[in-house]
N, C-alpha and C positions, 0 to 999 in steps of 0.2 A: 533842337526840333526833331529830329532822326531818332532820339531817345524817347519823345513824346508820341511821335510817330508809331515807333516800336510798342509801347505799352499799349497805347488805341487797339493797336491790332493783335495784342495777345488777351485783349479783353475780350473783343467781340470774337476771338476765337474758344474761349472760355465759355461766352455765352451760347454759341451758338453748338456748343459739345454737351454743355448741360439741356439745351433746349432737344438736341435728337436724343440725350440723354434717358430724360423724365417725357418719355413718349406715353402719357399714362393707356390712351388706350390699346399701345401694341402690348405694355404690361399686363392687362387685364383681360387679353388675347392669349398671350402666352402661359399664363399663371391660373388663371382660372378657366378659361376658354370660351368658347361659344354658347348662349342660350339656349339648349336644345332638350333631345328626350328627356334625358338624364336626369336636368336641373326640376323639370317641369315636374317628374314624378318623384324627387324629392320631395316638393316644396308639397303635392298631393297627399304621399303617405305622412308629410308632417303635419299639415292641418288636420288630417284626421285622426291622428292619435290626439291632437290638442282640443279639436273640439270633444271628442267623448270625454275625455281625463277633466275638460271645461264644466262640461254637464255633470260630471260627478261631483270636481270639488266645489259645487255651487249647490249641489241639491237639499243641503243644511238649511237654506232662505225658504225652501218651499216643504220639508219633510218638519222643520220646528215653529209654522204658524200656529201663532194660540188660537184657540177651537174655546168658542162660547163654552162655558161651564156655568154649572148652579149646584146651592147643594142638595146634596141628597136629604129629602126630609123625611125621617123614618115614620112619623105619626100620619105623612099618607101618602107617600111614596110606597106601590108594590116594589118588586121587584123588577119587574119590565116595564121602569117609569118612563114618564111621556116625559120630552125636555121641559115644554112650555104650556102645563094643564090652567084651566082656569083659575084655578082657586091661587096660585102661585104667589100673586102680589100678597097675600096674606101671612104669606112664611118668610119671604126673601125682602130685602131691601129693593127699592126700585122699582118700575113698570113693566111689562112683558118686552119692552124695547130695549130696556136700558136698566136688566138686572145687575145685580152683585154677584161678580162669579165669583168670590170667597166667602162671605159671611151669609148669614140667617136671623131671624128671630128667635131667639129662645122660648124653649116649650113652656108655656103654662100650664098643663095639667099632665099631671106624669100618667095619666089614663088614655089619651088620646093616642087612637090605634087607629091607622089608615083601615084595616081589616073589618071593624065596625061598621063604617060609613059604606065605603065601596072607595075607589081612588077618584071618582068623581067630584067626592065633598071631601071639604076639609075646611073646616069653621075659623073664621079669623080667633075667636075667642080663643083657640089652643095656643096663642104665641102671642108674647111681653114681646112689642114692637118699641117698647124703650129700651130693652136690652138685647143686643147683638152679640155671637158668639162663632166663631170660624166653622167652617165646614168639617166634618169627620170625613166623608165621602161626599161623590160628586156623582152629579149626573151631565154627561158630555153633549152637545149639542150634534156633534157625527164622529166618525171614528176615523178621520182622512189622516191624520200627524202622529208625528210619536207623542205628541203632548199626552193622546191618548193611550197609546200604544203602554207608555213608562207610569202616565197616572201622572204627570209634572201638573197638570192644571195650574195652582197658584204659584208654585214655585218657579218664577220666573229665574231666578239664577242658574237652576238648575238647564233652564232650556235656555237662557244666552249663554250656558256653558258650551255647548254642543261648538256653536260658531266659534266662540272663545280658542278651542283646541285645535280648530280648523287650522285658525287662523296662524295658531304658533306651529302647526305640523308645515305649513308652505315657511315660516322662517328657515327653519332649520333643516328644509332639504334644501336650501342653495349649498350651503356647503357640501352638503352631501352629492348633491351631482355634479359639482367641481369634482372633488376626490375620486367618483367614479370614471369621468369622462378622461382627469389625466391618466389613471391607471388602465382602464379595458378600452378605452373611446369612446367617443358620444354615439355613435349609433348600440355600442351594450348596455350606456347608460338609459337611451330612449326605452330599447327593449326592453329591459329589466325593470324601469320605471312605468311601463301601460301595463306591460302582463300582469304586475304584484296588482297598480292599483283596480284592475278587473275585480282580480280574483276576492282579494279585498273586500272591494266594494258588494259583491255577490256573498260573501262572508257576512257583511255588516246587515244586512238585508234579513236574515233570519238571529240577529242579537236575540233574547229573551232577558234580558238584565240591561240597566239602563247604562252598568259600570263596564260592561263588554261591550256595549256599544262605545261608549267616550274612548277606552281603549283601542278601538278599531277605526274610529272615524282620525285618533291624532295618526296611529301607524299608517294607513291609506294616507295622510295630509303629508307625511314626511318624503314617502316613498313616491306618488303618485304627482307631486307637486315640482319636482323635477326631471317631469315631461317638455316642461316650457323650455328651460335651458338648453336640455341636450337638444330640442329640438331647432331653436335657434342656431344653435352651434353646428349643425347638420347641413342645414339651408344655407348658411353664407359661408360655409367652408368650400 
């Protein structure tokens, strides 16, 4: 019984050593410490590099919306063509609501000059409405996206490309701001990760080729996309 006794009492002295032990909240006092300035303007300068760097790498969904197109009809299309003239249904597939923005009707008379008439007319009889033929040029509905900006109208691969690259530049910075944060630490990784994707993105902004852009939009997705990390890693350190 004295032997039973004895264990009883070196248990609950066990217990009660690991109970002042794992004091989690004196740990979380001494180790991290109090909620104060500090934390509060961390947690400030990280949301705000997160939301600009957010706005950037999101503005692919709104800079590659497809923009109405139709095609350009040279036999009466001037040069400063209207998108949607009267005579329209008579070259294009479709209603003024609900054209074809690829295809046309093919010319029937290889004489039919918009410069003739005025661009006001243009006779159904100039176009075989049983044979259809792709667009050579376009005419754009407004000039708000790169659809416009690169000429992609129909090529839609080309414009889910843009997101496509987006998408694998945030892959392949996680590893990269792991390697940065263990080598400089996460506040050179953050740094280094807003400044590039600014500048970057202020780069991307005056592309003139469609192939300097994809270029610039994956470099800004790899570099600017581990923002999120190092910022996370900032805030709960």
């Amino acid at each position: 019984m004295a032997n039973l006794d004895s264990e009883k009492n070196d248990i609950s002295d066990v217990k009660a050593t690991a109970s002042a032990t794992l004091d989690f909240d004196a740990i979380l006092q001494e180790e991290v410490g109090h909620f104060r300035w500090y934390q509060v303007r961390t947690i400030i300068l990280g949301v705000i590099a997160v939301v600009f760097v957010g706005w950037s790498n999101n503005s692919y969904v709104f800079t590659t919306v497809r923009i109405q197109t139709r095609c350009h009809i040279p036999e009466c299309d001037l040069d400063d063509a209207a998108f949607a003239p009267g005579w329209l249904p008579s070259a294009v597939p479709g209603g003024l609501g609900s054209l074809d923005n690829c295809q046309r009707f093919a010319n029937a008379s290889g004489e039919a000059n918009a410069t003739l008439l005025g661009q006001d007319e243009c006779p159904a009889g100039w176009f075989d409405r049983d044979q259809l033929q792709s667009c050579e040029r376009y005419v754009y509905q407004n000039t708000d996206t790169l659809v416009y900006d690169f000429n992609l109208a129909c090529d839609e691969w080309r414009r889910s490309l843009i997101g496509s690259v987006r998408l694998l530049g945030t892959m392949l910075a996680q590893p990269l701001a792991g390697l940065v944060s263990d080598r400089r630490g996460r506040r050179a990784a953050l740094v280094l990760s807003a400044v590039n994707a600014a500048w970057l993105g202020v780069l991307k902004s005056f592309s003139n080729s469609y192939t300097v852009f994809i270029l610039l939009e994956l470099l800004q997705a790899i570099i600017g996309s581990s923002t999120y990390q190092s910022t996370d890693g900032i805030s709960t350190s």
